[in-house]
C-alpha positions as CSV (number, residue, x, y, z in Angstrom):
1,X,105.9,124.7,88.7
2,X,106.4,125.8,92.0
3,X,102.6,126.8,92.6
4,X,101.6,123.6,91.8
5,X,104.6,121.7,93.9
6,X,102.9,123.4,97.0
7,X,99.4,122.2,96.4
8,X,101.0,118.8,96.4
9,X,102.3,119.7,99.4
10,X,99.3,121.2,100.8
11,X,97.4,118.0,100.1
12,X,100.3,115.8,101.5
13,X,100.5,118.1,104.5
14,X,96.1,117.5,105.1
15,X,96.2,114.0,104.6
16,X,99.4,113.6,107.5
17,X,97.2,115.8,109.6
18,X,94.3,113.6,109.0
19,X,96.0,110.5,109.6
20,X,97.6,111.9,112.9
21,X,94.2,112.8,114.3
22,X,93.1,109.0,113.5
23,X,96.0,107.7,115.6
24,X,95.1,109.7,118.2
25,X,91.4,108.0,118.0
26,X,93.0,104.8,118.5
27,X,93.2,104.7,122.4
28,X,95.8,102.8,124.3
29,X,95.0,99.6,125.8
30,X,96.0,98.1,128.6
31,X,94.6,94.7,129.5
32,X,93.0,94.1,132.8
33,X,94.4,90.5,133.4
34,X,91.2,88.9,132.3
35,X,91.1,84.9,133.4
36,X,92.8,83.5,129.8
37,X,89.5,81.9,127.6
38,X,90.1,81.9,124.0
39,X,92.0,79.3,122.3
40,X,94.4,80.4,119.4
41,X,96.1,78.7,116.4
42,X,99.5,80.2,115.8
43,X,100.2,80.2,112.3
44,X,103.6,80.6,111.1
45,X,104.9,80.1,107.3
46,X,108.6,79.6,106.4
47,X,111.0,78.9,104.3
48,X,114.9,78.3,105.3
49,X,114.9,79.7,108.7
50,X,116.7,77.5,110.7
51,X,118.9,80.3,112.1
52,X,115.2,82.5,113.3
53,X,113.2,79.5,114.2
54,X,114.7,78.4,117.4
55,X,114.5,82.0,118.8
56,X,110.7,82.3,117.8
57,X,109.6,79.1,119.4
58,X,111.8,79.6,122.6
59,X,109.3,82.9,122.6
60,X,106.5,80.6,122.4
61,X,107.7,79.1,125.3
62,X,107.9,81.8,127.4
63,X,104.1,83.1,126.5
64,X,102.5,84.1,129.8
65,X,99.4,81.8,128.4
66,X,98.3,78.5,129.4
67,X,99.6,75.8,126.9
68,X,96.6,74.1,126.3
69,X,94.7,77.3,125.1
70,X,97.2,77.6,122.2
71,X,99.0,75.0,119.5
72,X,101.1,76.2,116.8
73,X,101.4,75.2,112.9
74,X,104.5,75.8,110.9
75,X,104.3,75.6,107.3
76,X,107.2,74.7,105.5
77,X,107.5,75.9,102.0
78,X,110.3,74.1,100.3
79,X,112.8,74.7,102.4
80,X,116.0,73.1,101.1
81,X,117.0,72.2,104.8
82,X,114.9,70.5,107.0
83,X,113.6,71.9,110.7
84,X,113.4,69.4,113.0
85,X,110.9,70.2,116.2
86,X,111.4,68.6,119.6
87,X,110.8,69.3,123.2
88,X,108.1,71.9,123.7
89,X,105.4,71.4,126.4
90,X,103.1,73.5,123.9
91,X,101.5,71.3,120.7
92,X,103.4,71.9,117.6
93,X,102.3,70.8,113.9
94,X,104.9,71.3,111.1
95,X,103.0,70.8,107.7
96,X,104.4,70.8,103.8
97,X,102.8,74.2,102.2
98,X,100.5,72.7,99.2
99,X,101.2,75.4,96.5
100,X,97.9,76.4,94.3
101,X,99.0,79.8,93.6
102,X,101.4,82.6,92.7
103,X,101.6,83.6,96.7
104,X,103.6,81.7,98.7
105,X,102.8,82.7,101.9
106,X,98.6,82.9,101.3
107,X,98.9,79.1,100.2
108,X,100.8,78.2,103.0
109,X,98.1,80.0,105.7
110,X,95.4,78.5,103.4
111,X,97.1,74.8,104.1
112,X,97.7,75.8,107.8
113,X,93.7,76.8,108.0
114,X,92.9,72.6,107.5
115,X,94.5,72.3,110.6
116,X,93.0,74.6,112.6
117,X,90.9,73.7,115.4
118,X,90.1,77.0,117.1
119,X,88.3,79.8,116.9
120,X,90.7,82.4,116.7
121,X,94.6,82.3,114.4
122,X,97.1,84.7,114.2
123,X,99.8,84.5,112.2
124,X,103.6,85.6,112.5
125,X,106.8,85.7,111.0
126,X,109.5,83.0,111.3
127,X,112.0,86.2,112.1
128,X,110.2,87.4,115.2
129,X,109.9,87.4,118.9
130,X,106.9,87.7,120.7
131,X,106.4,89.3,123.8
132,X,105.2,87.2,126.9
133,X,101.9,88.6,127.2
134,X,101.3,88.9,124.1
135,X,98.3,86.4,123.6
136,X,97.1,87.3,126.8
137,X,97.0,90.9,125.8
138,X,95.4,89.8,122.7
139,X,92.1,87.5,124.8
140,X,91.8,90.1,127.0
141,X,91.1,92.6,124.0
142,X,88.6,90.1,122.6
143,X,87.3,89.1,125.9
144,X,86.1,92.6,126.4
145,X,85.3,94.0,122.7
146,X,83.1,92.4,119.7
147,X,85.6,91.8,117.4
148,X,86.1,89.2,114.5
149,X,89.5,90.7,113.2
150,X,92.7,92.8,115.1
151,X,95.7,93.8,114.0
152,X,98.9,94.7,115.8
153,X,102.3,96.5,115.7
154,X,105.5,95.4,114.8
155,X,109.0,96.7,115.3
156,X,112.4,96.4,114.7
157,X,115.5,95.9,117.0
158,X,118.7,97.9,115.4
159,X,122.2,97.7,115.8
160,X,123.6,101.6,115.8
161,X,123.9,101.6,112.1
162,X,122.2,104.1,109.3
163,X,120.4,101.1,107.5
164,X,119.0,99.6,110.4
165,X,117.2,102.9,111.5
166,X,116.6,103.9,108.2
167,X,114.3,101.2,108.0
168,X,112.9,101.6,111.7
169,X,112.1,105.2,110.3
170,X,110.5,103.5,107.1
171,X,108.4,100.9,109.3
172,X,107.6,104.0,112.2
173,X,106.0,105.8,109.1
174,X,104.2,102.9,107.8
175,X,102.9,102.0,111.1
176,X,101.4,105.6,112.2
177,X,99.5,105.4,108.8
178,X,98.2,101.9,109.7
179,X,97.4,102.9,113.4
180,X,96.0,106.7,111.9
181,X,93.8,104.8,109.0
182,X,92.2,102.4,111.4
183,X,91.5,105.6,113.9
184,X,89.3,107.1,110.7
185,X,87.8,104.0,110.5
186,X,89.6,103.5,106.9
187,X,92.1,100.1,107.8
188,X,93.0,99.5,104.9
189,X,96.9,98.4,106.3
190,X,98.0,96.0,108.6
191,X,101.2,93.7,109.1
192,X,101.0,90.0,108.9
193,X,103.6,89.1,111.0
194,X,101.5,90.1,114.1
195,X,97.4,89.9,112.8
196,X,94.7,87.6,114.3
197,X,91.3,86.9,112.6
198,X,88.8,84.5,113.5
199,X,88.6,81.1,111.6
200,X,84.9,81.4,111.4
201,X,85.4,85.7,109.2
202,X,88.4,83.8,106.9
203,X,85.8,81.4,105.5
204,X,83.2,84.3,105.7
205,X,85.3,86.0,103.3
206,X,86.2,83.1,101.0
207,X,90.1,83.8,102.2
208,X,92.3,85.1,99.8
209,X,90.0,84.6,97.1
210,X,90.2,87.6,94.2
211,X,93.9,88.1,95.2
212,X,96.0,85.4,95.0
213,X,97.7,86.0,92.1
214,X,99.3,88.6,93.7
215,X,102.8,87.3,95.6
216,X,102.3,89.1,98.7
217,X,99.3,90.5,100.9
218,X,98.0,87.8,102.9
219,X,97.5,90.7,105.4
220,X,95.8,93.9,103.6
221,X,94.0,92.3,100.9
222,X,92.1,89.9,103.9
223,X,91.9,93.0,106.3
224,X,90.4,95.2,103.5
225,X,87.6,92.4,102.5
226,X,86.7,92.3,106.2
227,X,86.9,96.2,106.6
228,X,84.4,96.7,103.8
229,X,82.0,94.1,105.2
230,X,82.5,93.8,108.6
231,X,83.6,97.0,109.8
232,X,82.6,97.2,113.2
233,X,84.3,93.9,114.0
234,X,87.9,94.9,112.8
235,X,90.0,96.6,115.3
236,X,94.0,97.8,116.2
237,X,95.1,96.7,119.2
238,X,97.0,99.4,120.4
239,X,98.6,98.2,123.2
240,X,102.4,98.0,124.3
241,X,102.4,94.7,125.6
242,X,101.6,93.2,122.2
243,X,104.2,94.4,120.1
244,X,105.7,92.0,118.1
245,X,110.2,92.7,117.4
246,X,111.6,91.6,114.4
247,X,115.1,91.7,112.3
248,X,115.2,94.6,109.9
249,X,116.9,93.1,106.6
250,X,120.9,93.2,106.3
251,X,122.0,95.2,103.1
252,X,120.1,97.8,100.9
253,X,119.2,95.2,97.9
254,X,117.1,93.4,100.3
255,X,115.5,96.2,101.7
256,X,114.6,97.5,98.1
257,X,113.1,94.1,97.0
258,X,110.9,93.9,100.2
259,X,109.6,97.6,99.9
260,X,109.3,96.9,96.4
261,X,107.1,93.5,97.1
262,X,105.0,95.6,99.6
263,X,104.0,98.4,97.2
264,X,103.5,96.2,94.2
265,X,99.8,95.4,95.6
266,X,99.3,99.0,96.3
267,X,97.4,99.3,92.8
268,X,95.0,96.1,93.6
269,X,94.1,97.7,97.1
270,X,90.2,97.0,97.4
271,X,90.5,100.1,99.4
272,X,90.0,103.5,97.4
273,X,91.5,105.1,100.7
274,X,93.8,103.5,100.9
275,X,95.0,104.1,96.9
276,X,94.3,107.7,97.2
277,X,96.7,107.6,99.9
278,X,99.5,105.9,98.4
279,X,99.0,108.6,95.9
280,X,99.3,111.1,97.5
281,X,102.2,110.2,99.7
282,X,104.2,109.2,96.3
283,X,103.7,112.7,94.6
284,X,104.1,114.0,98.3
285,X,107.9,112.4,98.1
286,X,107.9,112.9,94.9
287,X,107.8,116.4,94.4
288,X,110.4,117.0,97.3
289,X,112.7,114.7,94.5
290,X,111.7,117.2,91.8
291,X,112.2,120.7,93.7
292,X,115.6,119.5,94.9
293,X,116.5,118.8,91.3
294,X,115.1,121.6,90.1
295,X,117.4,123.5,92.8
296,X,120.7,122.2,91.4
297,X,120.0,123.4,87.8
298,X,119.2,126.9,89.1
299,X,115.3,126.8,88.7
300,X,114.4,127.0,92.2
301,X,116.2,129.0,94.9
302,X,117.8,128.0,98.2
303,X,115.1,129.0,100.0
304,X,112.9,127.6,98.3
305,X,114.0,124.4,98.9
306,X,114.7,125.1,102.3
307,X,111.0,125.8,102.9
308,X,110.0,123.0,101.0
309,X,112.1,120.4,103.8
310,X,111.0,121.9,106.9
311,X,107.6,122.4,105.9
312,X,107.3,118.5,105.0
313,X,110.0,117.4,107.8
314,X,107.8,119.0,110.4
315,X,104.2,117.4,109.6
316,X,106.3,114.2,109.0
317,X,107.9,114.3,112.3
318,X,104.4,114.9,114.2
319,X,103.2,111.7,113.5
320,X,106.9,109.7,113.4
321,X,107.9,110.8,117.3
322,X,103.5,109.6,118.0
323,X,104.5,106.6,116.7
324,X,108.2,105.5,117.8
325,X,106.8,106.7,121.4
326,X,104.2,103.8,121.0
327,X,106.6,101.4,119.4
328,X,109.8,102.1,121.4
329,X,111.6,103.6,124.7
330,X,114.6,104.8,122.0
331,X,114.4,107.8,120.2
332,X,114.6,108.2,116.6
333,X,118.2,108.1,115.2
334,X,119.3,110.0,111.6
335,X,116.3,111.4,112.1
336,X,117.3,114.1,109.9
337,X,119.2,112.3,107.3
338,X,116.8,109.4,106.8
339,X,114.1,112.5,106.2
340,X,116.7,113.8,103.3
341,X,116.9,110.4,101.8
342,X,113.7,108.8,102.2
343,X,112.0,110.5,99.3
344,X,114.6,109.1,96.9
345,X,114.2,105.9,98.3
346,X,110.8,105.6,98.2
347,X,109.9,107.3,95.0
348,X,112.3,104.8,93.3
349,X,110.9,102.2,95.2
350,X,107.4,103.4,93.7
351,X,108.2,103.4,90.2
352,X,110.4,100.3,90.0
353,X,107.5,98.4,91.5
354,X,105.1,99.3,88.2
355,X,107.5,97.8,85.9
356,X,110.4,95.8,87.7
357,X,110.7,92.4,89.2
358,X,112.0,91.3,92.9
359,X,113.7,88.6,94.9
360,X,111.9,87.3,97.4
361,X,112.8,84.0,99.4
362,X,115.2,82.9,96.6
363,X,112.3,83.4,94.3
364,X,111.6,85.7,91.8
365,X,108.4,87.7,91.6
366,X,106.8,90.8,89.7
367,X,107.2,91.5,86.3
């Protein structure tokens, strides 16, 4: 048993290392303040948000980015209140989502697309802020590179509490794997709530056509069509400026549910790299669950065990302090105790997904 618990780990421990050399493939960018020329179409679904809207659109409003370059469609999906939207200089559309599937959110980008005008959307999240320069960042990229699709980072803004930078931990990890997947030229990951694709590759691709029975993955099931056709044309912006904040989620239960909703599609990933990843980082986690275990009932000895942690800790923390030093100025707190318990976490966020169900928007989802 504890043979083959260290070829897992030997696995787990090459495919880290190969996804740290990808991030560092991914070069930095830093725009050169490029004369603003594309227009964009910001696209941004919701549903009861009237707490988060305000803060997103005041963001809107301080964009470094001349207004008539940009507009702005909100797509209401049933809210049971009703956002009212007044006073902006920039042009804002608020449409009704027109449901035709089991995803909420690819309907509602789907009914924001017969709006669009421009070339170029990107879609957010109604619990963000952007960045001032963060369009600007984003033309200057396109201004200089052919590209048809880029992705970019997100991050979250804690409070000092174990939860909050738990999940900044959880979101670090899953963000160097993006960043390190795109670097091998194997995207097969990307985050919605900061991802811009031109109008002209959505139709290309017939949108979310093949998927959208599946309740979430507006992002990586359109990013992995466009990566297995269009290669050369889909790009991570890595670049500071650009890097959208957002509200980790307030207790555990919804935290489960969301990680739960984001691993569900892992199994209809079009992206054989991308499942023989997830793989491989679930029996990675996995088999840390089972020697630990195995330790309390005598089978395995302390230092075994001991060995075990560091030897995973260390490769882990290679590419976590990479990527918190792109995402944040803060360093990485419980850095140690989120290691310890992540494993749990996300192994019985792994298996629940195959068989469970989840809560999503005061929906219910899955199984």
């Amino acid at each position: 048993m504890s043979f083959l618990l260290f070829v897992i780990l030997s696995i787990y421990i090459s495919s880290i290392v190969l996804l740290i050399y990808g991030f560092t493939k991914v070069k930095k960018y830093l725009k050169p303040n490029l004369k603003p020329q594309t227009s964009f179409t910001i696209i941004v679904p919701f549903r009861n948000e009237e707490e988060n809207l305000p803060m997103l659109l005041k963001s809107f409003s301080n964009l470094n980015y001349p207004i008539d370059l940009f507009q702005v469609i909100l797509v209401d999906d049933s809210s049971t209140q009703k956002f009212q939207v007044s006073g902006f200089r920039f042009q804002v559309l608020m449409v009704d989502n027109i449901r035709v599937s089991n995803s909420p959110k690819k309907d509602a980008i789907l009914t924001a697309m017969h709006h669009v005008k421009t070339n170029w959307v990107i879609t957010t999240d109604a619990d963000c802020i952007v960045p001032e320069n963060w369009l600007l960042t984003f033309d200057n990229y396109i201004q200089e590179n052919e590209v048809s699709m880029l992705a970019g980072a997100v991050s979250y803004t804690c409070k000092n509490s174990f939860l909050d930078h738990f999940q900044q931990l959880d979101l670090t990890s899953l963000q160097g794997a993006t960043i390190g997947s795109f670097g091998l030229k194997k995207a097969f990951m990307c985050n919605g709530a900061n991802f811009a694709y031109t109008k002209s590759l959505f139709e290309k691709l017939n949108g979310f056509q093949g998927n959208n029975k599946i309740a979430s993955g507006d992002d990586v099931f359109l990013l992995q069509k466009a990566a297995g056709l269009f290669l050369n044309e889909v790009h991570y912006l890595k670049a500071k400026e650009a890097i959208i904040i957002t509200k980790p989620t307030e207790n555990w239960k919804s935290l489960f549910y969301q990680r739960v909703r984001w691993a569900a599609k892992t199994s209809s990933y079009q992206s054989t790299f991308g499942k023989v990843l997830g793989l491989i980082v679930f029996f990675g986690n996995l088999s840390f669950v089972i020697s630990f275990v195995l330790f309390l009932f005598g089978v395995f000895s302390w230092e075994f065990l001991l060995l075990f942690v560091c030897l995973k800790f260390a490769i882990d923390f290679m590419l976590l302090y990479s990527t918190n030093q792109f995402l944040t100025q803060t360093r990485i707190k419980y850095l140690l105790l989120s290691s310890l318990f992540y494993p749990f976490f996300s192994s019985s966020v792994a298996l629940y997904s195959l068989f469970g169900s989840y809560e999503w928007k005061e929906r219910r989802f899955g199984k």
